[in-house]
Phi, psi and omega in degrees: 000314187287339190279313178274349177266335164303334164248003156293336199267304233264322169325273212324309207286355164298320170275328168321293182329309205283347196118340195290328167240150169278320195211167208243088198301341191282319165330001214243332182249150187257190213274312200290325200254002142322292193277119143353129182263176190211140163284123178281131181315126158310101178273144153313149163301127163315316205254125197321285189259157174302295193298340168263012142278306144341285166329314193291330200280323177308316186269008170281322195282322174311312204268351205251316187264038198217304174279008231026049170268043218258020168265022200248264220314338186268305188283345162279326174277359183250010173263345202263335178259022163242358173079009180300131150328142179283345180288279188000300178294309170298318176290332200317138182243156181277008174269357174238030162243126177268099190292326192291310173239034144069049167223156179240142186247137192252129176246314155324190143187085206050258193237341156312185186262173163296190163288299197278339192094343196246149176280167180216138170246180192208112175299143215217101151335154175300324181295325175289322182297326194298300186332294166326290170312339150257358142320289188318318191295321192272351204261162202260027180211009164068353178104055188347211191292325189262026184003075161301133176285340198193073140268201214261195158334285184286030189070002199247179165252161199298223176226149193297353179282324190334101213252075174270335143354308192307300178308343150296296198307328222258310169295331166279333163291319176298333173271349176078090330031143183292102165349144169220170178292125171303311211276009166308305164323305171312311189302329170244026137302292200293325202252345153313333191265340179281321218265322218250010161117357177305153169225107223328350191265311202291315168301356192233343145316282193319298156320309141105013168297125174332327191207165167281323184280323158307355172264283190334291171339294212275292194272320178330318170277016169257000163284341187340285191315331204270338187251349146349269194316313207271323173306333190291352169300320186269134166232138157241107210273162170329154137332135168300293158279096191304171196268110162250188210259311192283356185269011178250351158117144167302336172247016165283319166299324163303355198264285179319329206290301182284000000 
């Protein structure tokens, strides 16, 4: 329903533009309250364990040194430990990885801007610096002209059609795993770094989401167990000299005794 009220809007606002219309009755209403509301599903990790990530990147690296690709294998580990758009990954220039204070900023989206329009930066585990850093040392075009972090075969950058999918896929069957989505990897960034004590405020910087309640919404129910664990912070300890049965006097203690 909403998929047809949504090109009902976009008819209108055409014949306005072309003339056809002075106006638009949807203009009158606002976009959010035009649509249907639809609850968004609570997602899963695509991928069950962490460690079956760890497999998939292993065998990226097997299939990247089996196809000469070995720039294939620094690009699935830098979508899986920054949660990055794959347009994201790909616009990346090596002037917005700081190795030093192990953030990378994201300004792209290919030769764009990002999705929201605004930059971001996003902290990179030690193993993603190590990564990089024998990436920079290996690639044979320096980040071609436009010094690129991950640019295509020929050095240039790749195209939003770029069929790099394959290559997840080719590794998720040799691992026995369910085929996923590159852009799957953002979902397991976000439920893993939430699953491993991270906090939604921090994941949603990481992310590059408009709001925290939209990081909550989408992700939230996957800290549950993590803000469990975190209630254990609050304590109220005892007195230093505790209350004894016999400091209440004789016939209060008998009372409690019995």
């Amino acid at each position: 329903v909403n998929v047809v009220l949504a090109l009902g809007r976009s008819i209108l606002k055409y014949a306005v533009t072309n003339g056809h219309l002075t106006s638009a009755p949807t203009d009158r209403i606002g976009r959010g309250k035009l649509m249907l509301p639809v609850e968004k599903p609570k997602l899963a990790p695509p991928v069950e364990k962490p460690s079956d990530v760890g497999r998939l990147l292993a065998e990226i690296r097997n299939i990247g040194e089996e196809t000469h690709r070995p720039g294939m294998h620094p690009l699935f580990a830098f979508l899986a430990y920054s949660g990055a758009r794959k347009g994201e990954a790909l616009g990346l220039r090596w002037s917005d990885v700081d190795f030093k204070g192990q953030l990378v900023t994201i300004r792209h989206s290919y030769n764009g801007t990002t999705k929201s329009g605004r930059h971001r930066t996003v902290p990179i585990p030690p193993e993603m610096i190590r990564i990089l850093q024998e990436h920079k040392l290996a690639d044979p075009w320096n980040g071609g002209p436009h010094l690129l972090v991950f640019p295509n075969d020929s050095g240039e950058m790749w195209s939003k059609n770029a069929r790099i999918s394959e290559t997840l896929w080719l590794a998720c069957d040799r691992c026995n795993l369910p085929r996923i989505r590159v852009h799957d990897l953002r979902h397991c960034y976000a439920a893993f770094y939430l699953m491993a004590g991270g906090n939604l405020y921090d994941l949603q910087k990481n992310l590059g989401h408009h709001s925290v309640a939209f990081t909550a919404e989408i992700y939230g129910h996957l800290s549950a167990d993590h803000r469990v664990r975190e209630a254990n912070r609050v304590c109220y300890p005892a007195p230093t000299s505790p209350c004894t049965i016999a400091s209440l006097g004789p016939r209060r203690s008998a009372a409690i005794r019995e």
